[in-house]
C-alpha positions in Angstrom: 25.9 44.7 -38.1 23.9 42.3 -36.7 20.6 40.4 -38.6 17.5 40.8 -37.2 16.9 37.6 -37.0 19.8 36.9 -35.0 19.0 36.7 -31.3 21.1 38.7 -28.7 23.0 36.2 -26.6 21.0 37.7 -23.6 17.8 36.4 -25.1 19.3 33.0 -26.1 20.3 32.6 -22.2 17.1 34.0 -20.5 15.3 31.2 -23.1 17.6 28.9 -21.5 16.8 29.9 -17.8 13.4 30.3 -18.4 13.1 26.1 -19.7 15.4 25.2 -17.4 12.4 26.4 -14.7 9.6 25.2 -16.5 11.0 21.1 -17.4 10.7 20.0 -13.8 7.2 21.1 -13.7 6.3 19.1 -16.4 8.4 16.0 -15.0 6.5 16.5 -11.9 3.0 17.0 -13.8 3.6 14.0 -15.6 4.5 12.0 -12.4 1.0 12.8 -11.1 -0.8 12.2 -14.3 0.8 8.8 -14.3 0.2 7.9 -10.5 -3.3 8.9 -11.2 -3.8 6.2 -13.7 -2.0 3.7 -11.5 -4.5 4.8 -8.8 -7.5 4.0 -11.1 -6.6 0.4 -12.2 -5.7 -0.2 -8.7 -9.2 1.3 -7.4 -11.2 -0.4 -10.4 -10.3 -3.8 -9.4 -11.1 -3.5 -5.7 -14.6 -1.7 -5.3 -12.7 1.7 -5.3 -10.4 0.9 -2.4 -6.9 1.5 -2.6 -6.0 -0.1 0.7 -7.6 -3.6 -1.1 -5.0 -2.8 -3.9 -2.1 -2.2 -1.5 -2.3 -5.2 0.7 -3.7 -8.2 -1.7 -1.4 -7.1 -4.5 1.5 -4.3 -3.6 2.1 -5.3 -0.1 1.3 -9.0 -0.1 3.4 -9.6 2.7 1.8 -7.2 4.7 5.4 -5.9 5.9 3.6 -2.0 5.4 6.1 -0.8 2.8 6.8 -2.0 -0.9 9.6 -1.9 -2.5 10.7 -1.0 -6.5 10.2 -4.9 -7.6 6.8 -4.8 -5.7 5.4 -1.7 -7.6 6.6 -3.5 -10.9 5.1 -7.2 -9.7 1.8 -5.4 -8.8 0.9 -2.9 -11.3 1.9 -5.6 -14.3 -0.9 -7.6 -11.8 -3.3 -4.9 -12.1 -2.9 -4.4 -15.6 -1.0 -0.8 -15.5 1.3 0.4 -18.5 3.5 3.0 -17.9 6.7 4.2 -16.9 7.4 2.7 -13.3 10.7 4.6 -12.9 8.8 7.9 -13.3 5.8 6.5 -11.1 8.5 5.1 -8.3 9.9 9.1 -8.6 6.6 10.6 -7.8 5.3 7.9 -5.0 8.7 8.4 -3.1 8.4 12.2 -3.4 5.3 11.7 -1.2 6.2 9.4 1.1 7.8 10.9 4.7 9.6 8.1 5.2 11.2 7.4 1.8 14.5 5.1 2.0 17.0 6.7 -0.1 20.6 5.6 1.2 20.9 2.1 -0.8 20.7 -0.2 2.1 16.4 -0.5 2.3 16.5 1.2 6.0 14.1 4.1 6.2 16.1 7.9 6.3 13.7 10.8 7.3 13.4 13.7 5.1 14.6 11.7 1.9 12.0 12.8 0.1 13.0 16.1 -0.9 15.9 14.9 -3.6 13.4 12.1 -4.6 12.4 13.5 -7.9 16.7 13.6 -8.6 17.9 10.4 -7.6 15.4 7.4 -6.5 17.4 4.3 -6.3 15.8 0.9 -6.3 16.5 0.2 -2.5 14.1 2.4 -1.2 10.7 2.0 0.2 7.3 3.2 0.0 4.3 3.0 2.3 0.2 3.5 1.5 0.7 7.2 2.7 2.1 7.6 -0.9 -0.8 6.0 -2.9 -3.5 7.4 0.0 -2.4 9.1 2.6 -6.1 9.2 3.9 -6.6 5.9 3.8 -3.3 5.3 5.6 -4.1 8.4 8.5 -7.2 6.4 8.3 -5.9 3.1 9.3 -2.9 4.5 12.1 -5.9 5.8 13.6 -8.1 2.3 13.9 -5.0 0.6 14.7 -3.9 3.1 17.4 -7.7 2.5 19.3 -7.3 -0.9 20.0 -3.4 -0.3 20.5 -4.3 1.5 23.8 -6.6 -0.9 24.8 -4.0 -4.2 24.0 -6.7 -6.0 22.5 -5.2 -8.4 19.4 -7.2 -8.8 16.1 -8.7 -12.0 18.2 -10.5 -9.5 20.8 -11.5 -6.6 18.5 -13.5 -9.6 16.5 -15.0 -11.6 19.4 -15.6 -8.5 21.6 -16.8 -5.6 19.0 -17.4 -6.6 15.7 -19.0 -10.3 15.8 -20.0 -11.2 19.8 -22.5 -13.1 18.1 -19.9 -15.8 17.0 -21.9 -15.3 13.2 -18.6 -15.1 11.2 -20.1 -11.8 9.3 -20.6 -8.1 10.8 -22.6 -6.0 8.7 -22.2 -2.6 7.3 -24.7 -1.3 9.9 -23.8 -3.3 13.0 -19.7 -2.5 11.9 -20.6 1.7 11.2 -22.2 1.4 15.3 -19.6 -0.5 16.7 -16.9 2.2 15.4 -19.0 5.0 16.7 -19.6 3.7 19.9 -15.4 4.0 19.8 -15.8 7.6 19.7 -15.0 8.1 15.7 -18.1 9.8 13.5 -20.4 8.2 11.8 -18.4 9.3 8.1 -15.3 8.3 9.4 -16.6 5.1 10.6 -18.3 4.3 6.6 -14.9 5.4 4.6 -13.3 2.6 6.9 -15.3 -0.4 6.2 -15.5 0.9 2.5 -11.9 0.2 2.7 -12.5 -3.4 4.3 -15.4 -4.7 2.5 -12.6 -6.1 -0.2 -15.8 -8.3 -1.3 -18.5 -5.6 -1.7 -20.8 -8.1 0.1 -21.7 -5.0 2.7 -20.9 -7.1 5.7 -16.7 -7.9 6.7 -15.0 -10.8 8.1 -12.1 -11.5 10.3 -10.1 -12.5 7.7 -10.7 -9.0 6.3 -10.2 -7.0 9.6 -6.7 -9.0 9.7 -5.6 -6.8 6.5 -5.1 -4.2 9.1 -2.5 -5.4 11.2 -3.6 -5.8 14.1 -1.7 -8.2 16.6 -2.7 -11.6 17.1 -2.8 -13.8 19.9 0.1 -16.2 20.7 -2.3 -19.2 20.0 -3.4 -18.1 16.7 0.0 -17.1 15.6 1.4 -20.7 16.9 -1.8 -22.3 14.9 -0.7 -20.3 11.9 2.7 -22.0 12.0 2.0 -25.5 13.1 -0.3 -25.4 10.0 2.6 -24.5 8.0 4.9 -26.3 9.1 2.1 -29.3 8.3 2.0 -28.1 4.9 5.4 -27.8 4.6 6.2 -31.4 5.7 3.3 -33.0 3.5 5.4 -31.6 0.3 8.8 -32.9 1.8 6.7 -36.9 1.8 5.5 -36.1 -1.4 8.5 -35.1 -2.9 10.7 -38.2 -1.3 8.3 -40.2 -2.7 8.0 -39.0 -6.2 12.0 -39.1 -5.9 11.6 -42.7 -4.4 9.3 -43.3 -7.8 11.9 -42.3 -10.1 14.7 -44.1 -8.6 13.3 -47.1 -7.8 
């Protein structure tokens, strides 16, 4: 006869089924635990805006989308510990456009399987860290889209006509309004641009937007490095010329 403290193999596999249903809840609870303390030591460095944290430390480049390397780079930045494969698992898991098939171009609907199989190739946009602040932007962007105004004309025509260089809190909340947005919509926005907490914004901080710029500014923006870029050439010949001679 069986002991009593032997357990039927029935109960042995129901045990079995029943963990196998509960472990990828607590992968997945983990996951958000973690991304909410990357969120924080993002948010505490910038005045409590993510978007500051994605674009002068994740998405330096401003390309829109980050990759594995660039979640590592900028959380070691921002002073986050953790496990970044388990973090990269959650943030793709919430991103629509998640780039799962090894080359870095953007599959729809790879999200689903994210939690399984997240290689390194694969891309993630704000929507992931805060997908408010990222409906938040499309929306800004899509205003002046309509209207083909560049980050040039949104700054000299709405937000600084005065030629000041500044555009305060109050004088950026009207402008937006008078755009048709509300009044609440129009104060979580510069939240998200006064990287500086000074409550006022600059052009330099609109430009973390992405709005278009004008042909001359762009071809300023080159010429200048291309300056740069030939002043370290002279220094370096003659520093070589130094050595040699």
């Amino acid at each position: 006869p069986r002991s009593p403290m032997t357990k039927s193999p029935l109960v042995a596999s129901s045990r079995r089924r029943s963990l196998g249903r509960t472990a990828p809840r607590l992968v997945i609870d983990e996951g958000e635990a973690l991304l909410s303390r990357f969120r924080s030591a993002a948010t505490a460095r910038f005045g409590g805006s993510m978007f500051a944290a994605w674009r002068l430390v994740l998405d330096v480049r401003g390309v829109g989308r980050i990759a594995f390397r660039d979640l590592v780079r900028g959380g070691r930045a921002l002073g986050f510990t953790g496990n970044y494969r388990l973090l990269w698992a959650e943030l793709a898991s919430r991103d629509s456009l998640f780039a799962s098939n090894g080359t870095g171009e953007v599959e729809v609907g790879c999200a689903e399987s994210a939690k399984s199989h997240v290689p390194e190739a694969g891309t993630v946009g704000l929507e992931a860290l805060d997908p408010a602040a990222a409906k938040l932007l499309d929306e800004f962007r899509a205003v002046f889209a309509e209207r083909d105004m560049t980050l040039e004309d949104v700054w000299e025509r709405i937000f600084d006509p005065e030629g000041s260089g500044r555009c305060t809190r109050e004088a950026f909340c009207s402008r937006v309004t008078s755009l048709g947005w509300s009044f609440a919509k129009a104060k979580a926005l510069f939240a998200m641009l006064d990287i500086g907490g000074e409550q006022d914004v600059s052009m330099d901080e609109i430009e973390l937007v992405g709005l278009p710029r004008r042909v001359e500014a762009m071809e300023s923006t080159i010429s200048k490095h291309e300056a740069a870029m030939q002043k370290e050439r002279e220094a370096f010949q003659k520093i070589l010329g130094e050595f040699l001679g």
